[in-house]
C-alpha positions as CSV (number, residue, x, y, z in Angstrom):
1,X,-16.8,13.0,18.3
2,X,-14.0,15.3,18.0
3,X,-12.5,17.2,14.8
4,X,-9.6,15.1,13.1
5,X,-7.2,17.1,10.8
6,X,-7.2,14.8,7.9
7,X,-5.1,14.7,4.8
8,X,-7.6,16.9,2.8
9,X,-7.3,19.8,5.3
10,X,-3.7,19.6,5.1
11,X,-3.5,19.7,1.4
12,X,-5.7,22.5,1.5
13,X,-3.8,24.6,3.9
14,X,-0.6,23.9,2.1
15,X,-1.7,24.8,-1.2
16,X,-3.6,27.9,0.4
17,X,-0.2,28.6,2.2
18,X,1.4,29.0,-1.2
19,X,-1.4,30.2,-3.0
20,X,-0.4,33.4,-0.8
21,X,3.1,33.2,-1.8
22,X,3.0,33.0,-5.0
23,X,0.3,35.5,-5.2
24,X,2.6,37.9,-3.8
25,X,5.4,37.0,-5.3
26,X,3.6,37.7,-8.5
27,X,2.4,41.4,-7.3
28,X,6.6,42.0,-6.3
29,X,8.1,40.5,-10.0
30,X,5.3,42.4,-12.0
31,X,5.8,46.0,-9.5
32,X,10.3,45.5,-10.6
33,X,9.2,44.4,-14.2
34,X,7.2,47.7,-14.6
35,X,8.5,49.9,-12.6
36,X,11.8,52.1,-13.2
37,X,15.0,49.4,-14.6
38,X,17.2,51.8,-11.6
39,X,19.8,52.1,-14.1
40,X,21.6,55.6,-14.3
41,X,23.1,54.8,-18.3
42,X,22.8,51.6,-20.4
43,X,26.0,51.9,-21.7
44,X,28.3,50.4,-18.8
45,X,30.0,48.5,-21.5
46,X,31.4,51.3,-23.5
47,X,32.2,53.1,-20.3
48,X,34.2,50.2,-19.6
49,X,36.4,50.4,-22.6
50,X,36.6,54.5,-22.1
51,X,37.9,53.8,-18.7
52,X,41.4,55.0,-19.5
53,X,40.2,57.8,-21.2
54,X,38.4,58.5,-18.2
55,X,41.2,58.8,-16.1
56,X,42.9,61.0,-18.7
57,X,40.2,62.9,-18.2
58,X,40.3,63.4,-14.8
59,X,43.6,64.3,-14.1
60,X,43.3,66.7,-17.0
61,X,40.3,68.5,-15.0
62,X,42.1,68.2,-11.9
63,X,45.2,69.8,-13.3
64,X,43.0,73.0,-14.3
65,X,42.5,73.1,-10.4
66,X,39.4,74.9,-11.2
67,X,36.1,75.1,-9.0
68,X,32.5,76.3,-9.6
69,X,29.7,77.1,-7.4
70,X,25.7,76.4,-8.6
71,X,22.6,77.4,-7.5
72,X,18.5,77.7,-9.0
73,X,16.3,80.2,-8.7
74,X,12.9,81.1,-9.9
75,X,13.8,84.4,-11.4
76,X,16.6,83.0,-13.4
77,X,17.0,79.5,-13.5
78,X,20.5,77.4,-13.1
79,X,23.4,79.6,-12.5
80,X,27.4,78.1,-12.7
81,X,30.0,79.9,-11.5
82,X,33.9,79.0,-12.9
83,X,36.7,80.1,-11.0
84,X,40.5,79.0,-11.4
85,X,43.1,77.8,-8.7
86,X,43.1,81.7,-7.5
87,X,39.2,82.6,-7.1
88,X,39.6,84.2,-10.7
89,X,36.2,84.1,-13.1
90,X,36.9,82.0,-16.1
91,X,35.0,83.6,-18.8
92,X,34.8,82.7,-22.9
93,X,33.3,79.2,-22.1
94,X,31.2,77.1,-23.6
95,X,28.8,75.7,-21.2
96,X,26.0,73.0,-21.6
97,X,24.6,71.0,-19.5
98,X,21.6,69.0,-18.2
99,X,18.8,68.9,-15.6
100,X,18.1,64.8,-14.4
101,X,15.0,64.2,-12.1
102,X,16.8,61.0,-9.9
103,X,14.7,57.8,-9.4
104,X,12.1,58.9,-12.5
105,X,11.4,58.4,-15.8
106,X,11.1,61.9,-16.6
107,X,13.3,62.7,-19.5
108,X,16.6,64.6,-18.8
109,X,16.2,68.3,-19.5
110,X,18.9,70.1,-22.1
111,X,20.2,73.2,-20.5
112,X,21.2,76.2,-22.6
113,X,23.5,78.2,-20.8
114,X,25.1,81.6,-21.6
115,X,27.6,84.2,-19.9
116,X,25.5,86.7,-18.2
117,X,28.9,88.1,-16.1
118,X,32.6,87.0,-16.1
119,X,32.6,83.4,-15.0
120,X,29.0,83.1,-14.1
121,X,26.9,81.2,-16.7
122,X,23.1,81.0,-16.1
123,X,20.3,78.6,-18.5
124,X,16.5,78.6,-18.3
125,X,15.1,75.8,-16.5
126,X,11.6,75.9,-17.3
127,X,8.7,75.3,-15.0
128,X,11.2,73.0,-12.9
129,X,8.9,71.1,-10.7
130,X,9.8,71.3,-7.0
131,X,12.3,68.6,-5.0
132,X,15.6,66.8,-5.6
133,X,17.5,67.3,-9.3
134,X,21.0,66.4,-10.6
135,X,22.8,69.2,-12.2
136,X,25.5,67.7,-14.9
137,X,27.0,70.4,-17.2
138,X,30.4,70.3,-19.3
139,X,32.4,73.4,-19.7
140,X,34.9,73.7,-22.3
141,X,37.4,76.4,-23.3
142,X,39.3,76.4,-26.6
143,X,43.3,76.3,-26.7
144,X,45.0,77.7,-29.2
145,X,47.4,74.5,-30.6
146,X,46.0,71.9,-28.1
147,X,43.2,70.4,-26.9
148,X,40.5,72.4,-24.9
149,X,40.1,72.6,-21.3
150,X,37.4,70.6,-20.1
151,X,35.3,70.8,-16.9
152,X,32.8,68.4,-15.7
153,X,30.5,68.2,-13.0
154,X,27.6,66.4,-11.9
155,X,25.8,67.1,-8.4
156,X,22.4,67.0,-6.7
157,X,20.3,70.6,-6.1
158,X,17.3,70.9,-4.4
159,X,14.4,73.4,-5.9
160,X,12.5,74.8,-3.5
161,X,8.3,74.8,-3.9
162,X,7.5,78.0,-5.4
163,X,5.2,80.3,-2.8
């Protein structure tokens, strides 16, 4: 007599078949559900009835025609560098900013920074952990009888391990 496939051993494949799928579909929604939501800011919303503003904003800073120059070290921490249109230092700003670990949920880090030369503004980073951060920091500089200048940036440093 030779083996039949009968209708029990196909219902049992079938439902073992997506047994396995849904099993691991399961494992995949509960890994997005509890994992990091992948969103840089929650208010996309509000930054979408600033957007005009925005683009004030950025013709304002592009209009300063200024530049900067960053950099992290171990001794000293984050360093900024301000220069106008001509190389120039700007000095008397007031300079905050922020450390951001990308693709964590590490909370951002509030950088104090102060003018240790003309145009160069340095800020304590703490025991900064190795690999890939985002720098953001806003520098401002009062005019007298308008509003200030502002300059924003936001970009991606690398800290090196400590040997």
């Amino acid at each position: 007599m030779e083996p039949r496939l009968k209708g029990k051993h196909v219902l049992f494949i079938l439902l073992g078949f997506f047994g396995i799928v849904f099993a691991v579909n399961g494992v995949f929604v509960y890994e997005a559900l509890h994992t990091l939501p992948g969103e840089d800011r929650g208010a996309t919303y509000e930054a979408g009835l600033r957007y005009n503003a925005m683009l004030a904003e950025q013709r304002a800073q592009e209009n300063l025609r200024w530049s900067h120059k960053s950099g992290f070290s171990l001794a000293s921490g984050v360093s900024v560098s301000i220069a106008d249109a001509d190389g120039s230092p700007v000095a008397g700003l007031s300079v905050e900013g922020w450390l951001e670990r990308p693709a964590s949920a590490e909370p951002d880090r509030k950088l104090a920074f102060t003018e240790a030369s003309a145009g160069r503004y340095e800020a304590a980073a703490g025991a900064a952990e190795a690999g890939a951060w985002i720098l953001a920091f806003t520098a401002q500089k009062p005019r007298p009888g308008s509003e200030p200048a502002i300059y924003r940036a936001k970009e991606r440093i690398w800290i090196e391990p400590a040997h």
